[in-house]
PLY file of the C-alpha trace (Angstrom):
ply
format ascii 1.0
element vertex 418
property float x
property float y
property float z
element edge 417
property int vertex1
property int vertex2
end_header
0.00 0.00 0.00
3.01 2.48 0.92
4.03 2.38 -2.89
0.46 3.76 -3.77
1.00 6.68 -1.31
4.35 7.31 -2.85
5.86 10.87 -2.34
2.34 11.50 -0.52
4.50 10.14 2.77
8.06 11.11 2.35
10.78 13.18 3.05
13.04 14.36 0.23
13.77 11.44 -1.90
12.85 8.83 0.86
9.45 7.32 0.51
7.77 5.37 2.88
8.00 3.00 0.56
11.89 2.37 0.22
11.77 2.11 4.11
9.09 -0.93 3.88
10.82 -2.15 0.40
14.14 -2.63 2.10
12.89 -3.94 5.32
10.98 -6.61 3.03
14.04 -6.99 1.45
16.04 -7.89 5.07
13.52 -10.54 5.94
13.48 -12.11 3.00
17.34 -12.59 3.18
16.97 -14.01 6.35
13.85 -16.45 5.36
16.57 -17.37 2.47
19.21 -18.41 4.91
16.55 -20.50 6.62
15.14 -22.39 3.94
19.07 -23.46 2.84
19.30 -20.68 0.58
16.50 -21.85 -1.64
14.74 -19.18 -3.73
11.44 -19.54 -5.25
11.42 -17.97 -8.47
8.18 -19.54 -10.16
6.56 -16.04 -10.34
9.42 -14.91 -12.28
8.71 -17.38 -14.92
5.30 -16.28 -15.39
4.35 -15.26 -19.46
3.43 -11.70 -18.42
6.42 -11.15 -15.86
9.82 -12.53 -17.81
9.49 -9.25 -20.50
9.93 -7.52 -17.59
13.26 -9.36 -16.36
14.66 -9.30 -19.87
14.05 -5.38 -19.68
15.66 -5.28 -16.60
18.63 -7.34 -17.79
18.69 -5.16 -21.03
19.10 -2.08 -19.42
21.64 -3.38 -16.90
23.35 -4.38 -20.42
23.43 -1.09 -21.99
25.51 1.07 -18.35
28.57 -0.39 -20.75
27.45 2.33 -23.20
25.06 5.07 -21.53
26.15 8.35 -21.23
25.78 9.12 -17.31
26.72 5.99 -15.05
25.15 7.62 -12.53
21.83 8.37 -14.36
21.83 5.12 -15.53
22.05 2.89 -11.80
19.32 5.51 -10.78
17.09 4.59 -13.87
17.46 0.74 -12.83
17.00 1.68 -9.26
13.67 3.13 -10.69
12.52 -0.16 -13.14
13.79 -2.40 -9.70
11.54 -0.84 -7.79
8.55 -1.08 -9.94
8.85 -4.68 -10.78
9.35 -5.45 -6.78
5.50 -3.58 -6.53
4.19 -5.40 -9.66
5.50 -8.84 -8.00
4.43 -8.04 -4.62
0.98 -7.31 -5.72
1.07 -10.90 -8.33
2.37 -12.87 -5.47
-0.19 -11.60 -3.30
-3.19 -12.39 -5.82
-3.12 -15.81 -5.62
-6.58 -16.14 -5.66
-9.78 -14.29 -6.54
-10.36 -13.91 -2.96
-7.20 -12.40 -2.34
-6.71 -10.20 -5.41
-10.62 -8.91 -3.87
-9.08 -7.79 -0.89
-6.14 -6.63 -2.26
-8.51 -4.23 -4.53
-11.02 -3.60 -1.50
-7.60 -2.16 0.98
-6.29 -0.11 -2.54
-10.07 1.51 -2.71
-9.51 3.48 0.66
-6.36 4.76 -0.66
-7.83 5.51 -3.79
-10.79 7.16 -1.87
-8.40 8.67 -0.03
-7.01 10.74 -2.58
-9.36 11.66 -4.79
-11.02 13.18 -1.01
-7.82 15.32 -1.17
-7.76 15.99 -4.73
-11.44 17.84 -4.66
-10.19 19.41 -1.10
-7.01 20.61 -3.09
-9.43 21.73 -6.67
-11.76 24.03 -4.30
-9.80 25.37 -1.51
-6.47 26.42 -0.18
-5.56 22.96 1.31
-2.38 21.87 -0.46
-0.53 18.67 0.74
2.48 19.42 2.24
4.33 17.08 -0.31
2.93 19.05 -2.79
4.91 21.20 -5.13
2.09 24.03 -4.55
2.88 23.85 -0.67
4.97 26.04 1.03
5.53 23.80 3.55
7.24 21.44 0.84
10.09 22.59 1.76
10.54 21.50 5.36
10.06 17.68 3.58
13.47 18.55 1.71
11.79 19.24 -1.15
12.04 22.29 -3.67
8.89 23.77 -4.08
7.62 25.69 -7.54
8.89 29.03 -7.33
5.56 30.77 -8.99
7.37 34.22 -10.03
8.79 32.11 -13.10
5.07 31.21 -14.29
3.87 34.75 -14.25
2.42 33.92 -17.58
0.50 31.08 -16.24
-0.64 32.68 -13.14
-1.05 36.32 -14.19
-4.52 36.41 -13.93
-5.46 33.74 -11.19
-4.73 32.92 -7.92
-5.73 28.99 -8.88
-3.56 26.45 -8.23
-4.17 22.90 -9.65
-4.64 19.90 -7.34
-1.34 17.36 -6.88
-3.28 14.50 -4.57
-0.74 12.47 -3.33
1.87 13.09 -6.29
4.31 15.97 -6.82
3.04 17.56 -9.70
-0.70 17.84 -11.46
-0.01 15.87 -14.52
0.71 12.68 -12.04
-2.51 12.86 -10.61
-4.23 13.40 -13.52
-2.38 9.85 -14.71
-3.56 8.42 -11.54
-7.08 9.26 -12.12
-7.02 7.89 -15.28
-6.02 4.72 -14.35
-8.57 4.66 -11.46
-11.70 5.81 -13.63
-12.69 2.60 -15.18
-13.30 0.77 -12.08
-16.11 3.65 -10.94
-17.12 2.96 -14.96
-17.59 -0.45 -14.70
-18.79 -0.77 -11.00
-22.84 -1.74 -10.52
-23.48 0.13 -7.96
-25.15 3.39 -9.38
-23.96 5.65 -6.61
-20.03 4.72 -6.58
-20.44 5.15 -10.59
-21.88 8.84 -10.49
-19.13 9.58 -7.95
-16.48 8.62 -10.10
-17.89 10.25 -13.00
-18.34 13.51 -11.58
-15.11 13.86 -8.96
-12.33 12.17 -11.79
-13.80 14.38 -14.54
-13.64 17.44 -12.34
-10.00 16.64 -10.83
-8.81 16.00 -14.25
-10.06 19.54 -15.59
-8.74 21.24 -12.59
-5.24 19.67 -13.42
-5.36 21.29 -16.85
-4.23 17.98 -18.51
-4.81 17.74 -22.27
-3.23 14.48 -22.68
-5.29 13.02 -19.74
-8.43 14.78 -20.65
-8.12 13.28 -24.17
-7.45 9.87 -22.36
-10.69 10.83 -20.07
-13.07 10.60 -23.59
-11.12 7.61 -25.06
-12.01 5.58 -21.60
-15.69 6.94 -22.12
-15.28 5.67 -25.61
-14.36 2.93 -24.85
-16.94 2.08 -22.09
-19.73 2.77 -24.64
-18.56 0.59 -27.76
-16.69 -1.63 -25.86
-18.37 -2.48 -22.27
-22.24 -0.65 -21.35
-24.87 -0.38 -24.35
-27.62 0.07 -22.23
-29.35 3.00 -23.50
-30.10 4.78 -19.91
-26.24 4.44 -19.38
-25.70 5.70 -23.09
-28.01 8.43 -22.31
-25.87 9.51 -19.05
-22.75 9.58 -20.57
-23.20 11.28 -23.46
-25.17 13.85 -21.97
-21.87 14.54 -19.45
-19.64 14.36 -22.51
-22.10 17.17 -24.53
-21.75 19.01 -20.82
-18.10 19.00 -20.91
-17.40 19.82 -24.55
-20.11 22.71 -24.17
-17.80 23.91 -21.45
-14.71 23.75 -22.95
-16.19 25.75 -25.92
-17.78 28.67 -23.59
-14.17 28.31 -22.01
-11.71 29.04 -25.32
-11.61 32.76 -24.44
-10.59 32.31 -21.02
-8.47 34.62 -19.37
-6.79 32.15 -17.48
-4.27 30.50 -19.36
-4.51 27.31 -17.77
-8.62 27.10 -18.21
-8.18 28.61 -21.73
-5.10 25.49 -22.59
-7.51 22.48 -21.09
-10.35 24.35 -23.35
-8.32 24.13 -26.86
-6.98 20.59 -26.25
-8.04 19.59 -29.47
-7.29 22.33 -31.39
-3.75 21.90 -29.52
-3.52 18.35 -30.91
-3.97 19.65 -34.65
-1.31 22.54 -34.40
1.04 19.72 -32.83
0.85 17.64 -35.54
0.64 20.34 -37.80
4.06 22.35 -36.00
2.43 25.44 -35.49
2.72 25.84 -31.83
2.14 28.18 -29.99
5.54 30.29 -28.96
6.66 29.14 -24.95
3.60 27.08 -25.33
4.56 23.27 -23.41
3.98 21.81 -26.16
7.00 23.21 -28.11
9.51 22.39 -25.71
7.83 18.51 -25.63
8.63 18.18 -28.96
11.79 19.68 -28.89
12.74 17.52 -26.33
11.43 14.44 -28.17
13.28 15.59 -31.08
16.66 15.85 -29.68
16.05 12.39 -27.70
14.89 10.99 -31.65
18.05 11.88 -32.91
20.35 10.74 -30.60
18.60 7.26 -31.03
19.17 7.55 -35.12
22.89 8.08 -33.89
22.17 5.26 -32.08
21.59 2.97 -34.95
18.53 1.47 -32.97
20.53 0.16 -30.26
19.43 3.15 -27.56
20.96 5.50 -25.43
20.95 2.91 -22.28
19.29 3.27 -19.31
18.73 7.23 -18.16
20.31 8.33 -21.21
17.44 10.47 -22.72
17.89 12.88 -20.03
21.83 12.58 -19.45
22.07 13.48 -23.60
19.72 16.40 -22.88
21.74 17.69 -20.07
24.85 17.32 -22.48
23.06 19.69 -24.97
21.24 21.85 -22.35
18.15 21.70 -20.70
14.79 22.46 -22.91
13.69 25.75 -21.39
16.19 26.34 -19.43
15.10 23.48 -17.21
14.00 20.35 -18.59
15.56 17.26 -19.72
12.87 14.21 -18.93
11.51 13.21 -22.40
7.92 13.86 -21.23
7.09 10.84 -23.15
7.13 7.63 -21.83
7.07 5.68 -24.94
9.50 7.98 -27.05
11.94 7.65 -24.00
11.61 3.70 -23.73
12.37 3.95 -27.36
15.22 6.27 -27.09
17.04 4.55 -24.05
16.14 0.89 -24.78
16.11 1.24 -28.16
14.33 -0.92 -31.08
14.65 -4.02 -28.60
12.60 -2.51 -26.03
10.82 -0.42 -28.15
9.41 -3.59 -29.88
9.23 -5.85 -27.03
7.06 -3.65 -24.64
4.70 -2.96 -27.63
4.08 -6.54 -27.51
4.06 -7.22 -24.12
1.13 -4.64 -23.94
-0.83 -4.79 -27.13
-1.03 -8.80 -25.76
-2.11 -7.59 -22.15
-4.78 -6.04 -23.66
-6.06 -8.51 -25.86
-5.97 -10.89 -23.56
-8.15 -8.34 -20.78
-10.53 -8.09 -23.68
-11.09 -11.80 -24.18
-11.16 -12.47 -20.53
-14.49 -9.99 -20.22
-16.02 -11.47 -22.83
-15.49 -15.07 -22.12
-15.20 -15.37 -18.56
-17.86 -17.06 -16.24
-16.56 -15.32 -12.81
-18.25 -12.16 -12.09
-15.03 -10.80 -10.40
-12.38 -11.75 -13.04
-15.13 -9.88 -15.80
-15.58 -6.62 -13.89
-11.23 -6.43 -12.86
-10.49 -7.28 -16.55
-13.40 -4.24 -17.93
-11.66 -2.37 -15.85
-8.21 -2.99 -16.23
-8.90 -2.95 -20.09
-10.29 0.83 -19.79
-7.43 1.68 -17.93
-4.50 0.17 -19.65
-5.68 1.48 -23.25
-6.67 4.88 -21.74
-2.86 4.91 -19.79
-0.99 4.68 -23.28
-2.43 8.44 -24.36
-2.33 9.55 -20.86
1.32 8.16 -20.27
2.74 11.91 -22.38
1.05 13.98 -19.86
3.97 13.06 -17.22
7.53 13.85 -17.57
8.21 10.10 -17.53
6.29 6.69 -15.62
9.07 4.99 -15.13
8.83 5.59 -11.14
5.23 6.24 -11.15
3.74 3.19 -9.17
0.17 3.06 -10.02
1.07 2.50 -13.30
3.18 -1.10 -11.83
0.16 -1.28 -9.68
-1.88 -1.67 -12.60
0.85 -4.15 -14.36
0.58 -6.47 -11.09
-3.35 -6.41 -11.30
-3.75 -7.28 -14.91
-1.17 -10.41 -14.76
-3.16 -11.23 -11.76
-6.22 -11.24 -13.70
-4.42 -13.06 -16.65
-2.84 -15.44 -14.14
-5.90 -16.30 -12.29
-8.44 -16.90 -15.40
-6.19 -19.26 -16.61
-6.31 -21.25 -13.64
-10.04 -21.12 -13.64
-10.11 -22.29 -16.62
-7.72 -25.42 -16.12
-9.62 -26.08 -13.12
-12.74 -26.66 -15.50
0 1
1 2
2 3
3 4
4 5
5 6
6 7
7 8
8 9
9 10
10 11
11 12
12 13
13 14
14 15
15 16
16 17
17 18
18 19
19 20
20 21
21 22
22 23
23 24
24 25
25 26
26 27
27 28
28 29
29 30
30 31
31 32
32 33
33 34
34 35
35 36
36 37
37 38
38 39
39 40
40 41
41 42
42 43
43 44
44 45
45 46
46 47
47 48
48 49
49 50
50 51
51 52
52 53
53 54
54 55
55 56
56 57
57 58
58 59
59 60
60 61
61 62
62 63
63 64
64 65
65 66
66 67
67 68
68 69
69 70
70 71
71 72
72 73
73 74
74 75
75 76
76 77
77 78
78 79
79 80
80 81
81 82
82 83
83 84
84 85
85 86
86 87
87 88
88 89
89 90
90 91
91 92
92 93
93 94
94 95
95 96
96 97
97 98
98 99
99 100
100 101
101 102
102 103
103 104
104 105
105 106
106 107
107 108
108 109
109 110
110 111
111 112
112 113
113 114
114 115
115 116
116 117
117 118
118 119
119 120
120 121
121 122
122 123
123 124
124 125
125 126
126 127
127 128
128 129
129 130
130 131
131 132
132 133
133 134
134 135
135 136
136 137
137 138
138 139
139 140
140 141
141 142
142 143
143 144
144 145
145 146
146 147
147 148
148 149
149 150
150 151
151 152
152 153
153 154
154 155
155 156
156 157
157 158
158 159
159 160
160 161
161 162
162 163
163 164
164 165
165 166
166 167
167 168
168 169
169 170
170 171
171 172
172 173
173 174
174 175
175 176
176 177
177 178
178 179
179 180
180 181
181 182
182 183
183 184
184 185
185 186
186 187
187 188
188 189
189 190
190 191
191 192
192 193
193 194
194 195
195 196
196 197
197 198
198 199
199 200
200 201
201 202
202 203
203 204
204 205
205 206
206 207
207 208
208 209
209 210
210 211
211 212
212 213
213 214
214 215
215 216
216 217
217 218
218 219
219 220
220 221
221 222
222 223
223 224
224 225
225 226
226 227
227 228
228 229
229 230
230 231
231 232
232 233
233 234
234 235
235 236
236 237
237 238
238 239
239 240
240 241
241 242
242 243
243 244
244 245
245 246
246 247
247 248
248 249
249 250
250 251
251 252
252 253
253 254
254 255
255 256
256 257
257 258
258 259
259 260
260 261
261 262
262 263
263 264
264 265
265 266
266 267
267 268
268 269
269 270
270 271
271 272
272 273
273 274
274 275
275 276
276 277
277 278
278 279
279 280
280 281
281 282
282 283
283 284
284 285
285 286
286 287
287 288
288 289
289 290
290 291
291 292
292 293
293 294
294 295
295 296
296 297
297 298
298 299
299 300
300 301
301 302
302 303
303 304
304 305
305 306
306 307
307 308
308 309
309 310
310 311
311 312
312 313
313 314
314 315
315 316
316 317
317 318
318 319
319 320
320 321
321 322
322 323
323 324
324 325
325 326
326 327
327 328
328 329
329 330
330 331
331 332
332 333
333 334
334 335
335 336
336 337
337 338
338 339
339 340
340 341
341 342
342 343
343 344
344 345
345 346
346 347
347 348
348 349
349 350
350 351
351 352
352 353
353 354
354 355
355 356
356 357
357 358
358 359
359 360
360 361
361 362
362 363
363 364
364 365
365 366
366 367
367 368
368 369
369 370
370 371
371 372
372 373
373 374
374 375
375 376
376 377
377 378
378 379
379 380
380 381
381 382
382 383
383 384
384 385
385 386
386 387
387 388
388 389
389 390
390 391
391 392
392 393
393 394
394 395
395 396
396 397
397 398
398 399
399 400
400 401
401 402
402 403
403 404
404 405
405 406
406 407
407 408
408 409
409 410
410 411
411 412
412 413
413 414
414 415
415 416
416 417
């Protein structure tokens, strides 16, 4: 659970989670010793988990060529940890029962931070991990010095919510992932909830990759999971609601309202190049550009492990003070090159064809509502993925890994049981 809470309880770069992580680690050394030094591995060996072992291994590989040693052990530190929580949570889940109460303890936490979130949208409670607190900085953290975003803040006072992550576009990732199991949930009540308090958080944060993610998951939901017309009927009159908003909102004086408003239109001058000048979405691509053409340099092989931002830091930072990719799939391209590149496309485009044929096929109601939801949220987290600066250390999204193996796992043993 600490690993959902992530820099929500910590102090500088110390989480609660390393604390518990290395403890684990201690007793499991000493369990070792006990048993004669004999280590079970089988959940290593599992179809889902050994892509993840030969990334690992890969990217151990490629310190012989990366450009920062020290980025590089700090990048595996990163992928170590989030394969410990995505084999924590498998392990765990060795039943329906137990993956159930596993998901039943997360809900609290979940609940917990969307309570914050709202608290954070509507008032001037800020958690003190926050980058928005001024307390952040008795947790040894830096917080955002706001007199270099005059142009963002000239004419509000409005600062977006952070939940239990450091910056807005985290949360909004986190919500994202969440969404689908308030979506696919029976009871009316925790539905509407979801609905109305994700959809709201998200637009606070200002988002436009995660609000474009928010419609593909309602999308998706329609074609792909509810066709009941009373749902239909709900969700499209929220959707007309929203869009109707963001259109009364494209004049906005607030930059922030006024940038969530033209998300589309900011999609089409992307793709297009005609961006707007100190807009973020210059400096993205700028960034993804230089990271691009180190990899061509590259010949395919990749920059090695933390070597998107360690080239960027050779050539300056983007801005003045960026040199994350802020784009998860572009950097797993550009560090682990076409190897990488090629095997996590697989190892997700097979998650989530497997998800899909699980919820239509399955005869437990669990395993069919976990695998609707995981579904939604794993094809909704690719889009969403560019809103953060990189997911490589963001834990829901290993969370989420663990869960859908789990699923995977588990309906194949249901099925060799019949």
């Amino acid at each position: 659970m600490s690993s959902y809470l992530g820099i929500g309880v910590s102090y500088g770069d110390l989480y609660l989670f390393h604390i518990i992580m290395f403890s684990a680690f201690v007793v499991t050394i000493f369990q070792i010793k006990e048993k004669n030094y004999k280590l079970n591995v089988k959940v290593l060996s599992r179809s889902y988990v050994y892509p993840l072992i030969i990334m690992l291994s890969w990217y151990i590989f490629s310190l012989i060529w990366t450009p920062s040693l020290e980025m590089g052990l700090k990048y595996i530190f990163y992928i170590i940890c989030g394969i410990v929580i995505t084999i924590c949570v498998i392990s765990y889940s060795k039943n329906i029962f137990y993956l159930s109460r596993l998901f039943i303890t997360m809900s609290f936490f979940v609940f917990f931070q969307i309570f914050i979130s709202i608290l954070e949208s509507f008032s001037n409670f800020r958690m003190p991990t926050s980058s928005y607190s001024p307390y952040a900085i008795f947790l040894g953290k830096e917080p955002i010095n706001f007199s270099q975003f005059d142009n963002i803040f000239l004419y509000s006072n409005i600062r977006p919510p952070t939940g239990l992550h450091w910056n807005t576009n985290d949360l909004a990732v986190s919500m994202i992932i969440v969404l689908p199991f308030f979506l696919c949930n029976r009871n009316v009540f925790i539905k509407f909830f979801g609905i109305l308090s994700i959809t709201s958080i998200i637009i606070m944060t200002a988002s436009r990759a995660a609000f474009l993610a928010l419609i593909l998951t309602y999308t998706f939901y329609l074609f792909f999971i509810k066709k009941k017309i009373g749902t239909l009927t709900l969700i499209l009159t929220i959707s007309f609601g929203i869009f109707w908003t963001m259109f009364q909102l494209r004049e906005s004086e607030n930059p922030r309202i006024n940038e969530l408003a033209n998300s589309v239109d900011a999609l089409r001058l992307y793709l297009s190049g005609d961006i707007d000048i100190g807009g973020s979405l210059e400096w993205r691509r700028e960034l993804i550009e230089n990271g691009l053409e180190a990899f061509y340099n590259t010949y395919g092989l990749g920059l090695g492990a933390g070597g998107s931002a360690a080239n960027q830091e050779i050539i300056g930072p983007v801005a003045g003070r960026f040199t994350s990719m802020h784009n998860f799939w572009i950097e797993l391209l550009v560090e682990g090159g076409i190897i990488i590149g090629l095997l996590i496309f697989v190892w997700i485009s097979s998650m989530t064809q497997k998800l899909f044929l699980i919820m239509k096929n399955t005869s437990s109601s669990n395993l069919k509502y976990y695998s609707e939801s995981l579904f939604l949220s794993l094809t909704a987290f690719i889009p969403a993925a560019i809103a953060s600066s990189s997911t490589i250390y963001f834990f829901p999204m290993w969370i989420m890994y663990g869960f859908i193996i789990s699923v995977i796992i588990l309906d194949e043993n249901l099925i060799l049981d019949q």
